[in-house]
N, C-alpha and C positions, 0 to 999 in steps of 0.2 A: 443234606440237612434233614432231620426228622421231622415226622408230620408230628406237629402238636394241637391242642385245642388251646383257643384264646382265651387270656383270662377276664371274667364278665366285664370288666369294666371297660377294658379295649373294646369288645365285641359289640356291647352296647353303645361307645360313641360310632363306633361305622354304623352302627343300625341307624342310630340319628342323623347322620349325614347323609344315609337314602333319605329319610323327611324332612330335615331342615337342613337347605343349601345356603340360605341367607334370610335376613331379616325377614324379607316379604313371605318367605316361605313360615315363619312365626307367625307373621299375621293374618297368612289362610286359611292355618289348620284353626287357628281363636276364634276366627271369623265365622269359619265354618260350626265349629261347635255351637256359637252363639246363634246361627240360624235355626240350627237342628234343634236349637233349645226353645225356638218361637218366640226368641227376641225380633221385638217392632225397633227399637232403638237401639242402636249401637256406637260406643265412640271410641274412636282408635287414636293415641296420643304416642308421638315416638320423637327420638334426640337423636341427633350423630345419627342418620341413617336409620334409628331402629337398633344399632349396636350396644350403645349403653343405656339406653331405655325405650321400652318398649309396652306399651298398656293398650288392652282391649277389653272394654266393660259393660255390660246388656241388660236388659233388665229382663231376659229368659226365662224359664221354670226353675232354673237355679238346679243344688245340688244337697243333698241331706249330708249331717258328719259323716254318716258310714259311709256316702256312695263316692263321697271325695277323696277318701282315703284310698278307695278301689281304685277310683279313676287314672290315679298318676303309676299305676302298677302297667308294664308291658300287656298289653293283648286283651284291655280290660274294656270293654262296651255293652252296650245297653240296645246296640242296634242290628247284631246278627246273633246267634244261637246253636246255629248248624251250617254246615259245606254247602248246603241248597238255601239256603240264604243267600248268595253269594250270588245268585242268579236274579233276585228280587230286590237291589240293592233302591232304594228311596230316600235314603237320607245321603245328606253330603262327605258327613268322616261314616268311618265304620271299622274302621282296619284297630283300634284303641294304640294308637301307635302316638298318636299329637302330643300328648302331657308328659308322657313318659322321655319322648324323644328330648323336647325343649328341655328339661330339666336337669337331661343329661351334661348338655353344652351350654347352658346355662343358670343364673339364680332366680327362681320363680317364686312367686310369692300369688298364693289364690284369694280370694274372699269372698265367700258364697253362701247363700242362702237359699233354701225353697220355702214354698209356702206353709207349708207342715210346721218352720221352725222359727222358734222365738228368738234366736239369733243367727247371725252367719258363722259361716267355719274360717278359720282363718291359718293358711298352712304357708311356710318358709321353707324352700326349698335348696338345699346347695348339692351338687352332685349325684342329685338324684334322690337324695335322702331328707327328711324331713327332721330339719334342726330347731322349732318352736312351732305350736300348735296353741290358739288361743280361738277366744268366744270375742268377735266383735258386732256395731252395728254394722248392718246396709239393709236399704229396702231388697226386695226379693229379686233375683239373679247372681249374675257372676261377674268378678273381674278379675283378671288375671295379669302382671306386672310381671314383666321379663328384662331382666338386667345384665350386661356383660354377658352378651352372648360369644361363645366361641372363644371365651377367655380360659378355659380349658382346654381349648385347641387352637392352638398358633396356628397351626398349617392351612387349617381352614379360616384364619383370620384374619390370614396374608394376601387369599385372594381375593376377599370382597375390593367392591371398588371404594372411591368416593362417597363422603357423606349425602353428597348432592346426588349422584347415582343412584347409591340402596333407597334415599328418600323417595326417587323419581319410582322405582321398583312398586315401593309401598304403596302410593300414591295412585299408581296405575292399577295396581290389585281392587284398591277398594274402589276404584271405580266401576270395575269392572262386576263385583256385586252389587254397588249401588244401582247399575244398569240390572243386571238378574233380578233383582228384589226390589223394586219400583216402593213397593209398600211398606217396606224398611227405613228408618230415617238412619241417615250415617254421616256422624261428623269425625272427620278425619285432622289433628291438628299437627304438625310438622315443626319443630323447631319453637314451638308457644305460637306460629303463627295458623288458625284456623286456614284449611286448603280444600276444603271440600266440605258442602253443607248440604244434603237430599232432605226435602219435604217430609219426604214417606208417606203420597198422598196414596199413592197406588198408579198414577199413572205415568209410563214406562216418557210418555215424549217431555212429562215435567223433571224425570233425573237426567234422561238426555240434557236438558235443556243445564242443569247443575254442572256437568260433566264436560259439555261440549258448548255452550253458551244458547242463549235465547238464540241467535238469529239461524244457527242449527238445528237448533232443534222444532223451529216453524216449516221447516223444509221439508223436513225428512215425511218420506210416504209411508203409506200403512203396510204393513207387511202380513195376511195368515192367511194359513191354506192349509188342506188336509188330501194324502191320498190313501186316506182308509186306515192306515194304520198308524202314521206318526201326521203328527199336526204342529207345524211354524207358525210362528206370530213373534212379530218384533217392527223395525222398523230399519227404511233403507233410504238412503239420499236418490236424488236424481243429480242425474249427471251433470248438472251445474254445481255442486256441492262433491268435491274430489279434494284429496290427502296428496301428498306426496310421499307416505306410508303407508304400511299394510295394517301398522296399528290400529287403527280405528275399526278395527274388524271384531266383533264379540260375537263367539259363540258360545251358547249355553246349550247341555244336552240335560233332560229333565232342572234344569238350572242347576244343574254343576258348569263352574266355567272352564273351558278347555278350549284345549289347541288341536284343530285337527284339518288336516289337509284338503280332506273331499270337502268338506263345505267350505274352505276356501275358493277349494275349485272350482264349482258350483257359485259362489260370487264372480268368480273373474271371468267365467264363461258368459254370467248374466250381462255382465257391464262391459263384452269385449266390440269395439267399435265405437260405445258410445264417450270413452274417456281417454283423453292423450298417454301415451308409452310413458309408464312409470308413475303412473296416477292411479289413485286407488277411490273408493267412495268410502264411506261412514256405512257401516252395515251394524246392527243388532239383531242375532236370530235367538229364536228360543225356541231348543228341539224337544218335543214331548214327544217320547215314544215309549214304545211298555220295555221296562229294565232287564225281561229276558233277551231283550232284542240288541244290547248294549255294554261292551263289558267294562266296566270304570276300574277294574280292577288288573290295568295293565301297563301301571310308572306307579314306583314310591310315591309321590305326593300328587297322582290323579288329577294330572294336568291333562293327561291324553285319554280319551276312549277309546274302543274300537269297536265298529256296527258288524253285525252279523249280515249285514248285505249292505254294501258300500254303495254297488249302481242304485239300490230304490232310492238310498237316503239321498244321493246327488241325481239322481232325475225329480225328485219330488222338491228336494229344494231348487234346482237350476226351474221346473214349472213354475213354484210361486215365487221367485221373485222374476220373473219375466212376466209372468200375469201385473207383478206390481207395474213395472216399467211400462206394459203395453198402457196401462190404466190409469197414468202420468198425465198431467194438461201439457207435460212441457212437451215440445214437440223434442222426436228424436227416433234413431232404430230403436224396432222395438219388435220383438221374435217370440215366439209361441214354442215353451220347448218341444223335444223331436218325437214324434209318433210315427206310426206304421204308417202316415199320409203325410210324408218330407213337403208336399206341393203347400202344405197350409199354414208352412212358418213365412211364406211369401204373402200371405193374404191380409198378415196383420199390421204392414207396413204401413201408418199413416200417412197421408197427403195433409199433411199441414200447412198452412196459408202463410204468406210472406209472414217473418220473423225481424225484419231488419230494419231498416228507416232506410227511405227514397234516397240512393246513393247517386252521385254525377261524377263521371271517370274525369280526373284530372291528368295521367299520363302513366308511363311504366317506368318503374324504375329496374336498372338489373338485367332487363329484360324476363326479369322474375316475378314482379310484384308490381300491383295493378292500386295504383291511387286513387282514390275516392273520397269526395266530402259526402258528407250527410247531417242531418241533424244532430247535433251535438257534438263536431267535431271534425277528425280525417281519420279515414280508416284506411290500412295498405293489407293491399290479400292479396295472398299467397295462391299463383292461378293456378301452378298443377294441382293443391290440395280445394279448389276450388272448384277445378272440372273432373274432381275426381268424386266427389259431392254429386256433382249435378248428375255425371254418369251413374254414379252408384245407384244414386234413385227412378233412373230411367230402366236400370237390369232388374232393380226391384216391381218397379210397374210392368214389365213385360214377362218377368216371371208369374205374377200375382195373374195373369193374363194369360199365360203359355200362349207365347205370342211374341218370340225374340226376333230381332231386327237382325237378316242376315245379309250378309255381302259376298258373293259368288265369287271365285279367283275365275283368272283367264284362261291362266295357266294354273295345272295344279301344283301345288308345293311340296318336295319333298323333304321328310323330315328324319332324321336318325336320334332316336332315343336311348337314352341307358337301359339297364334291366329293370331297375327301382320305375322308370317312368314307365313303360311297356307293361310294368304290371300294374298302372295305376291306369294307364289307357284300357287295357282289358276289362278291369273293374269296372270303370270307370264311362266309358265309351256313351251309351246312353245321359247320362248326366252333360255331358260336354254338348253332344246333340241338342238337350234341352236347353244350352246356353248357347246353342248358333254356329256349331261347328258342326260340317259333315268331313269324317274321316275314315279311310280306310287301308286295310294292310295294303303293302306293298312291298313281302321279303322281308327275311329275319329282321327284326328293331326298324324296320325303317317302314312310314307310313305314307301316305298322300294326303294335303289337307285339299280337302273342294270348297270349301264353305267356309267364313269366319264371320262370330259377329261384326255389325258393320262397324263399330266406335272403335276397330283393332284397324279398320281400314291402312297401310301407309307405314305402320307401324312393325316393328322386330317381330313379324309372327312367328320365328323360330325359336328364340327366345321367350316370349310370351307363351308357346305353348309348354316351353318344356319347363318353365318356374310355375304356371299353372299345375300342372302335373305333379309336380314338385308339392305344390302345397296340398292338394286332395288327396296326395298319395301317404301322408305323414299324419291326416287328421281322420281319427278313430267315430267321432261323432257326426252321425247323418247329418243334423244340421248345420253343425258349425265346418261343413265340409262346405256345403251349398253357400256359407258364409263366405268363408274364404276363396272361393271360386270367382262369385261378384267383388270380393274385395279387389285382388289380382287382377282380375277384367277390367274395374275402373281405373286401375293403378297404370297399366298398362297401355291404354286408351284414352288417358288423359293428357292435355298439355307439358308441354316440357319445361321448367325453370329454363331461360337463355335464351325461350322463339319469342321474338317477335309480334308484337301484335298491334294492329291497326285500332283507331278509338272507337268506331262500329264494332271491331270484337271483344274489345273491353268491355265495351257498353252490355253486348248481349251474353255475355259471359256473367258478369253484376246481374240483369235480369232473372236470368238461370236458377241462379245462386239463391236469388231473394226467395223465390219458389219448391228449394226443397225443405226436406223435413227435419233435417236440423244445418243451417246453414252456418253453422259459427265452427263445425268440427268436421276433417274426412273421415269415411270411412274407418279411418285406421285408429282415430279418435285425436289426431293432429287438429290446430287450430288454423280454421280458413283465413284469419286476420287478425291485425292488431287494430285497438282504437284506441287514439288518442282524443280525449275528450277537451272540447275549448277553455275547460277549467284547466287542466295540464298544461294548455301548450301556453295561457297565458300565465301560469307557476312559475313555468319555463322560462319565460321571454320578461319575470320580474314585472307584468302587467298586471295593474290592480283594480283597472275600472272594467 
């Protein structure tokens, strides 16, 4: 088949379907414009998902008749000038792709005004072309009306989803600036039903609070830090404030919103231990870093960045929000990120004071789960994630200490490891000593243990070593090595769901418990117990007095 060139008008709808994938993605590029435009007020009004109507109106710097007529031309902006530009990027659009693209796949209709002019421009759009051009009112800004989007393109009109879907889309977009631009007021209305109303006071925990509700957003902790070249500020839940998605995670870099990996990473490292498997927290960051250091110029519609140095940007964000976390009233792990002095992520572990109410062992159920009343109720804990709790913060006190509790073998133990674990023993060998193991070669793979910590006493230490091994030997980061070493130790060294226990070890077990530093979750960020409060159980039991 011969190679040909497309004719413009094919070429131009692919060009618009790298910019506009759906509705939401309509009401980015508007959004965006309307920022760039130093619009305080913005309101976003959509039908059917955004598909058959679609409006976003501001009261911006607006736009003169000439510069409008420019504006809906392919490659037309006001925000770069040359190829080194491109390195200095400070505003949100730049690429002049937005108006052109929508217009392609859709009927747009503009109305704009600047201050210079005694009326607005008023432009109808079908196919890209401009079929009526009138002089109407509006105060000074822009608004822009987008109709039958995609009705030019079946193909792409077949995979949007649900009206309820592209709504939810829309929805979660402008939230997501209404969070970036605190100072902005943004009403979003859905179907003629208002779904979204920001103050625009300026401050970041009152859109939270629009977005996410009042009782969220009184929670959420302060989030800023600086290491010299880029500086964070936003805001982050504590660990009693957890998602069962990853949604709730906003990243803005110079407040462009985007999706990016390392500082996801950089969150989940922050909050690993302190929140159950498959839990997430509510995070808002906002990356200020200078735009040569950032290049937004790397996806059609500048969802993604990419940093010129990945590790600064996630050590500097994994420092401040652990700084937040350590600076939390709520009691819980709390780690100082990793420096060339690993020993002083141990030092920041608070000893926090009973958390719980005066509990009295009732019995075991299971032989798993340890019954307790207390004030307000019955509570049943879970003993191994219970003495895996108490262990945990006893390896953290005696680390904080260099001063671990060893237990001597009789006999010494011999062990055979794989390659992967032998090269993690080599590495590694020093680090295990500082956890309470003395070992030494003895023959290819195979080792002698002399020494183990003592809470391993009785316990699989064949197994225990070589799934320790296991996990120091897979984890890249000094600290969250040292993490997961204590993890595994407690894990391993703690009771078992099915032993037996007598009402003195219940009892002193509860004790234990009441006294570490976050006693409601293990290490692993599992929860130590259920409560059942006396208003529940009398719900329950249809009691009303």
């Amino acid at each position: 088949m011969p190679i040909k060139v497309l004719p413009p008008e094919v070429a131009s709808k692919i060009a618009a379907g790298e910019v506009i994938e759906r509705p939401s993605s309509v009401a980015k590029e508007l959004i965006e414009n309307s920022l760039d435009a130093g619009a305080r007020e913005i309101v976003i009004e959509a039908h059917n998902g955004g598909v058959s109507y679609l409006r976003v109106a501001d009261n911006g710097y607006g736009l003169s008749a000439a510069d409008v007529e420019v504006a809906i031309r392919r490659h037309a902006t006001s925000k770069i000038t040359k190829l080194e530009d491109l390195e200095h990027i400070s505003t949100l659009g730049f690429r002049g792709e937005a108006l052109p693209s929508i217009a392609t796949v859709a009927e747009v209709e503009i109305l704009t005004r600047d201050m210079g002019s005694s009326a607005a421009t008023y432009l109808h759009l079908e196919n890209g072309k401009i079929i009526s051009r009138e002089k109407k009112s509006r105060p000074q800004g822009t608004s822009i009306t987008v109709r039958h989007l995609f009705r030019s393109l079946p193909v792409r009109l077949k995979f949007l989803k649900s009206s309820n879907t592209e709504s939810s889309h829309i929805a979660s977009l402008v939230s997501q600036y209404a969070l970036a631009f605190p100072e902005v007021k943004f009403q979003l209305t859905i179907d003629g039903r208002t779904s979204l109303q920001t103050p625009g006071d300026g401050d970041l925990r009152t859109a939270v609070s629009a977005v996410y509700g009042l009782e969220t957003a009184q929670k959420m902790l302060e989030v800023e830090g600086t290491d010299g070249f880029m500086y964070i500020q936003g805001l982050a839940s504590p660990p009693s404030v957890q998602r069962s998605s990853r949604s709730y995670l906003s990243f803005f870099v110079n407040r462009r919103y985007v999706r990016n990996s390392i500082l996801a990473k950089a969150v989940e490292t922050a909050f690993e231990g302190l929140l159950m498997t498959g839990r997430h927290p509510v995070v808002i960051l906002n990356v200020a870093i200078p735009p040569e250091e950032v290049d937004v110029n790397v996806h059609p519609s500048k969802l993604e960045v990419k940093f010129r140095n990945n590790s600064a940007v996630f050590t500097a964000a994994l420092k401040i929000l652990r700084d937040t976390l350590a600076k939390s009233p709520l009691p819980g792990v709390r780690l100082e990120s990793e420096n060339a002095d690993v020993q002083s992520l141990w030092e920041r572990f608070p000893h926090a004071a009973a958390t719980l109410p005066s509990l009295q062992t009732l019995g075991q159920l299971s032989a798993s789960y340890i019954l307790a009343e207390g004030e307000g109720g019955l509570f049943l804990i879970d003993q191994h994630a219970a003495h895996e709790r108490i262990l945990f913060d006893k390896i953290v006190a005696q680390r904080a200490k260099k001063q671990p509790d060893i237990q001597g073998m009789l006999e010494p133990l011999s062990v055979e490891l794989s390659p992967s674990q032998e090269l993690a023993m080599k590495h590694y060998q020093g680090l295990l000593a500082e956890f309470g193991f003395t070992i030494e070669p003895f023959g290819s793979r195979n080792y002698l243990v002399r020494a183990v910590p003592a809470m391993l006493d009785g316990s699989n230490l064949v197994e225990t070593l070589k799934e320790l091994l296991d996990d120091i030997g897979s984890e890249q980061d000094a600290g969250q090595r040292e993490l997961k070493a204590a993890q595994s130790l407690a894990c391993h060294g703690a009771i078992r769901a099915g032993q037996q226990l007598n009402t003195q070890e219940m009892q002193n077990l509860i004790r234990q418990l009441e006294h570490t530093s976050q006693p409601r979750t293990c290490p692993h960020g599992r929860p130590t117990m259920i409560h059942l409060s006396s208003q529940q159980l009398k719900k329950e039991f249809g009691r009303t007095g």
